[in-house]
C-alpha positions as CSV (number, residue, x, y, z in Angstrom):
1,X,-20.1,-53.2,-8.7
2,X,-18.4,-53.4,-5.5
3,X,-16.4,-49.9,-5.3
4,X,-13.9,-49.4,-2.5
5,X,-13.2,-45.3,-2.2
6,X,-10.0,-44.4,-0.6
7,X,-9.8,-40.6,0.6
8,X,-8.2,-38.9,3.8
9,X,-11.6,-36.8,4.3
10,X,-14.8,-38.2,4.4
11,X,-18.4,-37.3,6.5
12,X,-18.4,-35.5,8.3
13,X,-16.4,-33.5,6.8
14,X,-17.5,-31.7,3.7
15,X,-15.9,-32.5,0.8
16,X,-17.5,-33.1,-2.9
17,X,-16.5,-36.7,-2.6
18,X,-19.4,-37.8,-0.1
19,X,-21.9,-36.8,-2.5
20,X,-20.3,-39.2,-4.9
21,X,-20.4,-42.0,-2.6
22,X,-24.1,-41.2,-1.9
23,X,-24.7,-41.2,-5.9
24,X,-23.3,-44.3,-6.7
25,X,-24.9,-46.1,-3.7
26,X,-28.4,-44.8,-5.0
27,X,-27.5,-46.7,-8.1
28,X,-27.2,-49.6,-6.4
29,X,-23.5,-49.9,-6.1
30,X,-21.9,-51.2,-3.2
31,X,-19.6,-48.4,-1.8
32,X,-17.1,-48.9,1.4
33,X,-15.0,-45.8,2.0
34,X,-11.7,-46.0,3.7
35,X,-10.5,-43.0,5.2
36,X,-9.0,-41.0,7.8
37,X,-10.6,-40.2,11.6
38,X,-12.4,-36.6,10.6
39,X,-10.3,-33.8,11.4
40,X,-10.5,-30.8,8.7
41,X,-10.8,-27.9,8.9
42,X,-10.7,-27.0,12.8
43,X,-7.4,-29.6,12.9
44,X,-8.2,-31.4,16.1
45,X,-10.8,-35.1,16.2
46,X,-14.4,-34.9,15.8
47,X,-16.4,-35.2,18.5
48,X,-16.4,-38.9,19.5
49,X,-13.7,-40.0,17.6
50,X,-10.4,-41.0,19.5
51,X,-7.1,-41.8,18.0
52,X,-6.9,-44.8,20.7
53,X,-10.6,-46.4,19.9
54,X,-12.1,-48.4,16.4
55,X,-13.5,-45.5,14.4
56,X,-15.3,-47.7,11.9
57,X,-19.0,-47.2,11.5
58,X,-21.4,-46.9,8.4
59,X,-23.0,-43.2,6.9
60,X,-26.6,-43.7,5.1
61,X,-25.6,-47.6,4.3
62,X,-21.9,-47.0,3.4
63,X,-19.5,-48.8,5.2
64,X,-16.3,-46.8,6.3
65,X,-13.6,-47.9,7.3
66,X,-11.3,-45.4,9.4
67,X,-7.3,-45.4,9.9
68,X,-5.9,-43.7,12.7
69,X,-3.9,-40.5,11.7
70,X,-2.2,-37.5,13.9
71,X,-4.6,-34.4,13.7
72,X,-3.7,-31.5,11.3
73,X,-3.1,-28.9,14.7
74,X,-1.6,-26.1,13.9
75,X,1.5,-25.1,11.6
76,X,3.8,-26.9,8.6
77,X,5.3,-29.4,11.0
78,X,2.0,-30.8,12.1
79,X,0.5,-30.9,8.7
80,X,3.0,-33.0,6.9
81,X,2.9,-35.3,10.6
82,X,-1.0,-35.4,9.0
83,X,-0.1,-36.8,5.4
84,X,3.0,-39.1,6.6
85,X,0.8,-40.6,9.1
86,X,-2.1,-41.3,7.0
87,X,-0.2,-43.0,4.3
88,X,1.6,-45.3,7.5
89,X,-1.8,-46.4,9.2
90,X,-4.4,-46.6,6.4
91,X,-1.8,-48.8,4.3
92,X,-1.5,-50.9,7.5
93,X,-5.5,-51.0,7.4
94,X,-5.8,-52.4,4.1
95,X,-4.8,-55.6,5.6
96,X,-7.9,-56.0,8.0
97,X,-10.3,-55.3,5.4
98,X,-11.6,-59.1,4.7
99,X,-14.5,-57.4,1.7
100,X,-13.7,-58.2,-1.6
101,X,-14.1,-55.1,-4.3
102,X,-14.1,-54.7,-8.0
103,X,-12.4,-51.5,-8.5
104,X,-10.7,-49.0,-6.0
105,X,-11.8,-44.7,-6.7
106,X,-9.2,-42.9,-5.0
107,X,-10.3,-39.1,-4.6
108,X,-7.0,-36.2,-4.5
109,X,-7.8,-33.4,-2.8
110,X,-4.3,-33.0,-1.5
111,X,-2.1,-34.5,-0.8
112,X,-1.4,-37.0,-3.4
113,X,0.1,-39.6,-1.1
114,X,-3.6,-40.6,-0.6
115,X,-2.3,-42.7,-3.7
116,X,0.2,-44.6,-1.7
117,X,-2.7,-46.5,0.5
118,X,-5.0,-47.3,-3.0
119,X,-1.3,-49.1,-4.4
120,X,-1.3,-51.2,-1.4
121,X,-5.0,-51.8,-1.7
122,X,-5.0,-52.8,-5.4
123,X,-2.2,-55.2,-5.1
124,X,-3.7,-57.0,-1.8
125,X,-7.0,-57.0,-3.4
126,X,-5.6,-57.6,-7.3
127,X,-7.9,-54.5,-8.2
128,X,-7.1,-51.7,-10.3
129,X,-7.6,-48.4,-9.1
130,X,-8.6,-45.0,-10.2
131,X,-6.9,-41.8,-9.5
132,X,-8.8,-38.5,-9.2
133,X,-6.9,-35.9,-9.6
134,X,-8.0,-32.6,-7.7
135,X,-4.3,-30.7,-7.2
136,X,-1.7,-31.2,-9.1
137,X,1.6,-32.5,-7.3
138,X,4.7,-31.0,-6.7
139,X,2.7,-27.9,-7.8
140,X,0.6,-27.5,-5.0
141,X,3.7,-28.0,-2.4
142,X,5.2,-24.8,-3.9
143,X,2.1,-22.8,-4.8
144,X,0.0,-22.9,-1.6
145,X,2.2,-24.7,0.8
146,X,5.2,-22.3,0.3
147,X,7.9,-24.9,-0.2
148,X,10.4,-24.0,-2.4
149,X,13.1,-26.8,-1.3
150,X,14.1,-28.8,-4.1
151,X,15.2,-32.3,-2.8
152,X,11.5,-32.1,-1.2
153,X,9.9,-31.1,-4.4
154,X,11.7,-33.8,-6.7
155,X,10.8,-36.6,-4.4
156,X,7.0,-35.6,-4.3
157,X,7.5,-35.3,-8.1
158,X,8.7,-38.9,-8.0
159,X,6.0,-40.3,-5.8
160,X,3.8,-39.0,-7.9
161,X,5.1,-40.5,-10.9
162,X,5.3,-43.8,-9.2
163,X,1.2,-43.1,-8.7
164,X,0.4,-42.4,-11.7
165,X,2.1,-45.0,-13.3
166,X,0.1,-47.7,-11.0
167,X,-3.3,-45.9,-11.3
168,X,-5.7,-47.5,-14.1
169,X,-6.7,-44.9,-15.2
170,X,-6.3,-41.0,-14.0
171,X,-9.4,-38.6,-14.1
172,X,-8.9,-34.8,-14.1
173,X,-11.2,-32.3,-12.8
174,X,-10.1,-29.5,-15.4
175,X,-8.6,-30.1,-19.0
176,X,-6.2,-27.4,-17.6
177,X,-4.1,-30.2,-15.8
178,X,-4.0,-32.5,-19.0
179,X,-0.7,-31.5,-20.5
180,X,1.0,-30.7,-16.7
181,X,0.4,-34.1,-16.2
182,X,1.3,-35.2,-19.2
183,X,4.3,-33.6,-18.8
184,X,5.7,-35.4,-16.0
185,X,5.6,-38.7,-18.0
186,X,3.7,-40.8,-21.2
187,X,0.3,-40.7,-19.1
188,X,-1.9,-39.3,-22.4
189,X,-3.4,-42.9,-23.2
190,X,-4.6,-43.0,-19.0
191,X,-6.1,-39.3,-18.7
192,X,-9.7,-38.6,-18.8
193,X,-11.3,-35.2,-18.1
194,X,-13.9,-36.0,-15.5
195,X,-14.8,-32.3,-13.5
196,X,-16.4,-32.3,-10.3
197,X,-20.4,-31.6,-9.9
198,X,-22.1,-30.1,-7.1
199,X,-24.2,-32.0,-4.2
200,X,-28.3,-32.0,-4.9
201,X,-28.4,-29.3,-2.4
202,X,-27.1,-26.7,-4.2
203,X,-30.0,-25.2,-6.1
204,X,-31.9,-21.7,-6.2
205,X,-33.7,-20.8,-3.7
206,X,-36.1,-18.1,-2.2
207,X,-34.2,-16.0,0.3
208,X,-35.5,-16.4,4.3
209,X,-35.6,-14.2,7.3
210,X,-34.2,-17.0,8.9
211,X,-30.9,-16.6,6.5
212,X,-31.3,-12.4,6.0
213,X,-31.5,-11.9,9.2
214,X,-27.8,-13.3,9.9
215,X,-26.3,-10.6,7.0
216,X,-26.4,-6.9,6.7
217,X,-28.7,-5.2,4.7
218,X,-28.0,-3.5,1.5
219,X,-25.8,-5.1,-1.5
220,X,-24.1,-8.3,-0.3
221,X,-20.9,-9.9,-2.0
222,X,-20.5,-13.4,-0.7
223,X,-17.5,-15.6,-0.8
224,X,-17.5,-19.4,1.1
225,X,-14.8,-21.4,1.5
226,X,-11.4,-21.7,3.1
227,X,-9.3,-18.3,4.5
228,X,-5.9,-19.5,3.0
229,X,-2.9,-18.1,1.5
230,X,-3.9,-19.7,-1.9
231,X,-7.2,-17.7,-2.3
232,X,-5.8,-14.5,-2.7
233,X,-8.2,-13.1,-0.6
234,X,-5.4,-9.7,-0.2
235,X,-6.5,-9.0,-4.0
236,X,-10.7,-8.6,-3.1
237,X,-9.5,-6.4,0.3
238,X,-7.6,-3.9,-1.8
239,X,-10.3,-4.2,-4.3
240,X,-13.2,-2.9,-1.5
241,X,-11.1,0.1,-0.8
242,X,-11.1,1.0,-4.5
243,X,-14.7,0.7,-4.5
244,X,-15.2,2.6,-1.5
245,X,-13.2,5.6,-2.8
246,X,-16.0,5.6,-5.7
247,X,-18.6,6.1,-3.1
248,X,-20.4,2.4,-3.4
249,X,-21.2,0.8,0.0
250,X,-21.0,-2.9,-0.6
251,X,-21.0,-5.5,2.5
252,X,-18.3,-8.3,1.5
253,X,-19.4,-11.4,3.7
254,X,-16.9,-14.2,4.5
255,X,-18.0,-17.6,5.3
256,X,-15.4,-20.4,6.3
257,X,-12.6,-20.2,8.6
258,X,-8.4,-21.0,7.2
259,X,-5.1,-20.2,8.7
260,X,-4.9,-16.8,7.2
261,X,-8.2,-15.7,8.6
262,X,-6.8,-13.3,11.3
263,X,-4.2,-11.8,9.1
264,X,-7.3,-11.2,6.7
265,X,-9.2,-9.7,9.6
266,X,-6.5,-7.5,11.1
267,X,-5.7,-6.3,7.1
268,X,-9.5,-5.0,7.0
269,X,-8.9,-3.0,10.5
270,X,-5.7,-1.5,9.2
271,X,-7.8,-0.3,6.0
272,X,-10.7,1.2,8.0
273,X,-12.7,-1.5,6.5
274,X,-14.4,-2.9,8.9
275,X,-18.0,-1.5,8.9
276,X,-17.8,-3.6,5.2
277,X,-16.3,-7.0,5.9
278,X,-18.4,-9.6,7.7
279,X,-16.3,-13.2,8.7
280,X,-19.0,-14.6,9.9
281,X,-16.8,-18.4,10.6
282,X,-18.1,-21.7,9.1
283,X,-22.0,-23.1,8.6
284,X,-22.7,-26.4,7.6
285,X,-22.6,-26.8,3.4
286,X,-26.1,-27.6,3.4
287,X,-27.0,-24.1,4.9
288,X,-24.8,-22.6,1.9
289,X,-27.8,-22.2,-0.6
290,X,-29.6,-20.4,2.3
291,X,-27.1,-17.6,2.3
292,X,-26.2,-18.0,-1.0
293,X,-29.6,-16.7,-1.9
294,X,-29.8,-13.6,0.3
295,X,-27.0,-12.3,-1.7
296,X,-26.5,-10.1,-4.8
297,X,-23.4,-12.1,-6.3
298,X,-20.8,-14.6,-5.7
299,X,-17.6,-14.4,-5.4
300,X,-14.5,-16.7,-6.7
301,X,-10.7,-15.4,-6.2
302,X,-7.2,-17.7,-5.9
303,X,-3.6,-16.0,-6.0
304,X,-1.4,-15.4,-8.9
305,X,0.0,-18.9,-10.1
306,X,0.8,-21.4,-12.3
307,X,-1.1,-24.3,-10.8
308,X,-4.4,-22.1,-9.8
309,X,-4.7,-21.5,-13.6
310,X,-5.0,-24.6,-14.0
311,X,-7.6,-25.5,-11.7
312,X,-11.2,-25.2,-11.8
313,X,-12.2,-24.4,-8.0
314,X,-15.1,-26.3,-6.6
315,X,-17.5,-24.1,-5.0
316,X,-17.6,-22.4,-8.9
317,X,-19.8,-25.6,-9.5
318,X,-21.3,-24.8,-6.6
319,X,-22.3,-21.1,-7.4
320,X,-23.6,-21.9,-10.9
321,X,-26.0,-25.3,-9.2
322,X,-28.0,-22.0,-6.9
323,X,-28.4,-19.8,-9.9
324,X,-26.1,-16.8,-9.0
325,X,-24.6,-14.0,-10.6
326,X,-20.2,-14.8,-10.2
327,X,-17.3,-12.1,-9.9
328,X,-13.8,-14.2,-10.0
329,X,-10.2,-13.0,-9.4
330,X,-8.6,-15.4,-11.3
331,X,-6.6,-17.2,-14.2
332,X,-6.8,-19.9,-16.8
333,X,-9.6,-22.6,-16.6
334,X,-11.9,-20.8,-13.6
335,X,-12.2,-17.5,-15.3
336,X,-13.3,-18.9,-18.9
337,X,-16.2,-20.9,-17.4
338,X,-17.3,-17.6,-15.8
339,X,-17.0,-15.6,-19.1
340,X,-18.3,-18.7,-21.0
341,X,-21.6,-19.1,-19.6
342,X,-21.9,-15.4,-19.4
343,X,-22.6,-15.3,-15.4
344,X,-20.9,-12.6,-14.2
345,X,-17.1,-10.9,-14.8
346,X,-14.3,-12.3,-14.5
347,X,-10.8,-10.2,-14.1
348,X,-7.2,-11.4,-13.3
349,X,-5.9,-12.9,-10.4
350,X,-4.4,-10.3,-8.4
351,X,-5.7,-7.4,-10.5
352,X,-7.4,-5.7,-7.4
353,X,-8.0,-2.8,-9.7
354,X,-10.1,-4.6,-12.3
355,X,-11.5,-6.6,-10.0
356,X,-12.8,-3.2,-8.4
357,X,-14.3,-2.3,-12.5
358,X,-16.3,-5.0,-12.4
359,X,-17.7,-5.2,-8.7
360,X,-18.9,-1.5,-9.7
361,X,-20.2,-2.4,-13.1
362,X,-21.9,-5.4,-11.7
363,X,-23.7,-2.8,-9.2
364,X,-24.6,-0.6,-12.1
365,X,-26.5,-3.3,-14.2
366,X,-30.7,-3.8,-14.2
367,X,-32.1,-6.1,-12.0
368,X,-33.1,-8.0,-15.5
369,X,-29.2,-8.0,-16.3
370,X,-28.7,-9.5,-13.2
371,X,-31.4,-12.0,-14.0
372,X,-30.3,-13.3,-16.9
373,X,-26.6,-13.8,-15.8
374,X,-29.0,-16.5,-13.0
375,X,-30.5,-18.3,-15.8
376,X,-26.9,-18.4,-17.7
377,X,-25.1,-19.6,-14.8
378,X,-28.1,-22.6,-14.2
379,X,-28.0,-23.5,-18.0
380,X,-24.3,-23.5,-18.1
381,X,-24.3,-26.0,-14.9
382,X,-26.9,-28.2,-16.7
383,X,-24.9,-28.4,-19.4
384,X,-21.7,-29.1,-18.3
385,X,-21.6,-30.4,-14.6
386,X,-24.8,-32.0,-13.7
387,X,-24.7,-34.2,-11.0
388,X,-26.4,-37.4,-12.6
389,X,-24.8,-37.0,-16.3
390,X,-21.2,-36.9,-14.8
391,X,-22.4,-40.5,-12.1
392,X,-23.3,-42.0,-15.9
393,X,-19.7,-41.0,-17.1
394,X,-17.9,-42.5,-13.5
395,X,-19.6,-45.5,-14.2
396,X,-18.8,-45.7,-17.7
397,X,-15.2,-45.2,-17.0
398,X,-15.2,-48.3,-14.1
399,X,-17.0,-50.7,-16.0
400,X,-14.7,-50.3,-19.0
């Protein structure tokens, strides 16, 4: 098959979708990407890429073809400049893309506009397309952009709709989402529950000096990924100060970088904290398993909401692929994987105070405890997101 995938973020960014890209092409599909000029998380252009030149170029045989789009930059404002434009000049370059392709993947992240781009595509090309659903719209607008205005919400509910309705078929990375989406019209016969996997590079691995030698010593909590509003990162800050008052010294280490990163920072200092928090900024994802190694647990936390129960995050994948012990702060879908395959605690989202019980009962258990909530979290990956298994169920899907 000939498989156009439509996303705003692509290499070199690092998202879950280039991985797929990389699996179908080593099956010997022919994959073109067309995307967005790289500009996540940091908000400003890659180095050499321009808004004013041709970004096009080709990534480990892949084709990609790039639309211009205004930069994320800083604030609310700027952000929704990001999405308008992207749907304006990446519908504009479906029209100078002379391939032919047999289906159109479109991969939803946020925002869901990236659906707008795949419509025009399908109908130029007289392909149907596939919608992958990775937040769920108008939800995410209110639960982690803080938009509460209702003429906005009901006309991303709309567009939505109008995406759905168009899409082939619409895959869902958590069951959770099923009936949401169902919800928001007759969509039952179209949904398919299709989760995400982790990259090959996620695995166990034998902790380095290279990778010690960049964290403290003593027991390590580690949690990777994006400093936002939405991860409820306020919850595992009151939680340290609980455990502190019990006399346990554990470092919490913070890799990634987010808009609420120096409100999370100056929280810490106003607790006393800060001989116990480490925000050590953002590493490439391949180096990820290399710290992920060098630390006693995991850790997996989103706020308080509707939507977030809902959702399964990615990097949970991610923990369970490298073998490690998990501690989540969180509702719904995310939490009954973790007590499911039995590989670590998991308490409620926002529940600082249980959250602090099981960071202390986790320190209390055997090294063998420890070592069998490892093999639980591997087998329950194995079972249930394997990278190849879950290529053999896209493809399925397409050929259909």
């Amino acid at each position: 098959m000939k498989i156009l995938i439509v996303t705003q973020y692509f290499w070199p960014e690092s998202f879950k979708i280039n991985d797929l890209a990389l699996g179908l092409k080593e099956r010997g599909h022919e994959v073109a990407i067309l995307t967005a000029i790289p500009n996540y998380p940091k908000g400003f252009f890659f180095e050499n890429y321009s808004f004013w030149k041709n970004n096009d170029e080709e990534w480990n045989g892949i084709k990609i073809y790039r639309s211009k789009i205004f930069s994320r930059g800083k604030g609310s404002l700027r952000l929704m400049l990001n999405y308008i434009s992207f749907v304006f000049f990446c519908s504009i370059k479906v029209f100078f893309i002379k391939e032919k392709f047999d289906k159109i993947f479109v991969y939803e992240p946020s925002p869901i506009t990236v659906g707008i781009p795949a419509i025009v595509a399908g109908r130029k090309m007289k392909i149907p397309f596939y919608f992958w659903v990775q937040d769920l719209w108008p939800e995410s607008l209110s639960a982690a952009g803080g938009i509460k205005n209702k003429f906005i919400l009901n006309a991303f509910d709309w567009i939505t709709k109008r995406i759905y309705r168009n899409a082939e078929k619409i895959l869902v990375q958590s069951k959770g989402f099923e009936d949401y989406i169902n919800g928001q019209g007759d969509f039952k016969s179209k949904l398919i529950y299709y989760p995400n996997s982790a990259e090959n590079l996620y695995k166990p691995l034998i902790p380095t000096v290279e990778y010690e030698s960049k964290l403290p010593e003593g027991f390590k909590l580690l949690f990777a990924g994006n400093l936002g509003e939405a991860q409820g990162i306020d919850t595992l800050i009151e939680a340290a100060e609980i455990v502190k008052e019990n006399n346990i010294e554990v470092n919490w280490i913070f890799l990634g970088d987010g808009r609420q990163k120096q409100y999370y920072i100056n929280k810490v200092k106003e607790k006393g904290l800060e001989s116990n928090f480490y925000f050590l900024g953002s590493f490439p994802a391949d180096t990820m398993p290399s710290f992920f190694c060098c630390s006693d647990a995991l850790i997996v936390s989103l706020k308080k909401d509707k939507i977030f129960s809902l959702t399964i995050p990615s990097k949970l994948q991610s923990y369970l692929a490298c073998g490690k012990p998990i501690l989540a702060s969180l509702d719904g879908e995310g939490a009954k994987i973790v007590q499911e395959s039995k590989a670590g605690f998991a308490s409620p989202a926002e529940d600082a105070q249980t959250f602090a019980a099981n960071v202390i009962k986790f320190y209390n258990l055997s090294l063998k405890e420890r070592a069998q909530m490892q093999e639980n979290a591997l087998e329950y990956f194995k079972n249930e997101f394997e990278r190849e298994k879950l290529i053999d169920k896209l493809l399925e899907i397409l050929k259909k």
